[in-house]
N, C-alpha and C positions, 0 to 999 in steps of 0.2 A: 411782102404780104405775109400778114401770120397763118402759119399752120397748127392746126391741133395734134395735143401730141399723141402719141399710140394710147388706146385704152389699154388695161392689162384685161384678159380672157376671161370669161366665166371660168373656166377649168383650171386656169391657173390661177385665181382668186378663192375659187373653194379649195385647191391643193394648200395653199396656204393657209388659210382659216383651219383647215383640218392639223397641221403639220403645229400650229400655235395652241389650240384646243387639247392636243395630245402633250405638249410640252405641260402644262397646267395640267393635267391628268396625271400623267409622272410625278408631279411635284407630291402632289396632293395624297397619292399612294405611298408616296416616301416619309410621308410626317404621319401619315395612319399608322405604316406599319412602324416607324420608331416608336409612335405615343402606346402601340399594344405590347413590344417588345420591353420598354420603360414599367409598366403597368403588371406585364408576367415575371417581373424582376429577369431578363435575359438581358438586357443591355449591356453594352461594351462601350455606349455615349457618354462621355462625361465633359460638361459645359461649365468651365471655371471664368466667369464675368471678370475676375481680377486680370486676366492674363488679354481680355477683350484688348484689341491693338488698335491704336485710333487712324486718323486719316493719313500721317505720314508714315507709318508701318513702324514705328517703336510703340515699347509697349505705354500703358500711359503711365505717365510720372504722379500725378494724382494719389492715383493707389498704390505706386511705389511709397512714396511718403506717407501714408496711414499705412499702412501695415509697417513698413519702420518705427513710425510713433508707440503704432502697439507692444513692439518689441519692447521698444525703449523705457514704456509705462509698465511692465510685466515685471 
């Protein structure tokens, strides 16, 4: 005969609902304060898209070869 399986708690479904709300909070404070840091010129972030690593974790060959071409065309 089937049984139903255990519900999880009101208390331990709001503990989590809170513990995931606060993860997104963190985030969200973290992009504030780099985007005012960015903005009061303090930043120490610098984001170079060329060096962006694709899904097997070398860097990509793409941009390896145009910025080679640029060299090579200079």
């Amino acid at each position: 005969m089937a049984v139903p399986k255990k519900g999880r708690s009101k208390s331990k479904g709001r503990t989590r609902l809170s513990n995931w709300k606060a993860k997104g909070r963190k985030t969200a404070n973290r992009a504030i304060n780099l985007a005012k840091s960015i903005i009061n010129d303090q930043s120490t972030f610098i984001f170079d898209p060329r060096k962006k690593k694709s899904e097997d974790g070398n860097i990509n060959k793409d941009i390896e070869m145009d910025t080679k071409t640029d060299i090579d065309e200079k």
